[in-house]
C-alpha positions in Angstrom: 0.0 0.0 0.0 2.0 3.2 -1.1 1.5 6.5 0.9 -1.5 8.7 -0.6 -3.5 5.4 -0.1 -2.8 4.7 3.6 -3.0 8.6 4.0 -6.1 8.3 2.4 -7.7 5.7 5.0 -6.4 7.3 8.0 -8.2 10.3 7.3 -11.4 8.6 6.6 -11.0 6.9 9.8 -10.6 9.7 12.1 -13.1 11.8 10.6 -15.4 8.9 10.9 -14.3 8.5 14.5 -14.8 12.3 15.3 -18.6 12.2 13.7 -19.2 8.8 15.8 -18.0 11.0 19.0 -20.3 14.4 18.3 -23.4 12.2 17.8 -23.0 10.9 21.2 -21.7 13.6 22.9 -24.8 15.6 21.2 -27.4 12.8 22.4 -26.0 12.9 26.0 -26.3 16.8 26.3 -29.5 16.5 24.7 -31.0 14.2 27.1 -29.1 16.3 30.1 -31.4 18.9 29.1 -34.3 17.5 29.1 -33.5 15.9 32.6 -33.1 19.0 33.4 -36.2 20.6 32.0 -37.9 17.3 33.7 -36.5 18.0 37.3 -37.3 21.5 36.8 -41.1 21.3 36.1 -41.2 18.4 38.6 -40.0 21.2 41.4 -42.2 23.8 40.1 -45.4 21.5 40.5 -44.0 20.3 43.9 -43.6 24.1 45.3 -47.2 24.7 44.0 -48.4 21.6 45.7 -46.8 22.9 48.7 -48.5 26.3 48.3 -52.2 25.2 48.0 -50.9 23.2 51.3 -50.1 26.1 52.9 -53.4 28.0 51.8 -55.5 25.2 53.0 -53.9 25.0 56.6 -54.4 29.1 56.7 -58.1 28.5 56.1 -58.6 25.5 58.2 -56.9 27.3 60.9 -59.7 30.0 60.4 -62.1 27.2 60.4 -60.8 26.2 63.8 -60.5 29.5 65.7 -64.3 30.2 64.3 -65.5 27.0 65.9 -63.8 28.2 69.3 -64.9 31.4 68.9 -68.6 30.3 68.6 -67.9 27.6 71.3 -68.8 24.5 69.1 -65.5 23.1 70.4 -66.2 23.7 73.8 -70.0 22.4 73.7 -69.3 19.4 71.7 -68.1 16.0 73.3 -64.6 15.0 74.2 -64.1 13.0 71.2 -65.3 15.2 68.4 -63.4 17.7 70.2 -60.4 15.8 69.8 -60.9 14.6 66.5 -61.8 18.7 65.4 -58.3 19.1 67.2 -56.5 15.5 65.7 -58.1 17.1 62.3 -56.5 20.7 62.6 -53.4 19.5 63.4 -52.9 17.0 60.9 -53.9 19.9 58.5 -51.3 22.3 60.2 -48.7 20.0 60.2 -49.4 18.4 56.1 -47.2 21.3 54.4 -43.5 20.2 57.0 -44.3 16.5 56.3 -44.6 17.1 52.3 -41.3 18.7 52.6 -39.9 16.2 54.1 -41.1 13.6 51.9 -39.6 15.6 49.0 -36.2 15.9 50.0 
């Protein structure tokens, strides 16, 4: 095999070696970005999650201090007291335990 030939072959090698190497290094940072685009809407629907949480426990805790204030929670019996009670906490305490959940 004289020069020009083998010249000729190593060139077609390498450039077919360097094409074989952008068309993975291309897939990889493509699917990098849509992991990240993934993780990314994941924690935006997570925080919002969190939010409506948050919301709710404000309003339940309005729920709660109306009851005491018209003395529903007072006049009703131990246990539906403590379950109104059981109720408002578990509602108080949903947002910290989703956190946790999450990380």
């Amino acid at each position: 095999m004289d020069a020009g030939i083998a010249a000729l072959l190593g060139a077609a090698v390498g450039s077919l070696s360097t094409l074989g190497a952008a068309m993975v290094n291309g897939r990889s940072a493509a699917r990098s970005q849509f992991d990240q685009w993934r993780r990314q809407h994941r924690r935006d629907a997570y925080a919002h999650c969190l939010a409506a949480l948050h919301h709710r426990d404000i309003a339940m805790d309005d729920v709660l201090d109306a009851l005491r204030s018209q003395g529903f929670l007072r006049e009703c019996s131990g246990d539906r007291a403590n379950r109104a009670r059981h109720f408002a906490r578990d509602v108080a305490y949903a947002p910290q335990r989703a956190r946790k959940a999450w990380r």
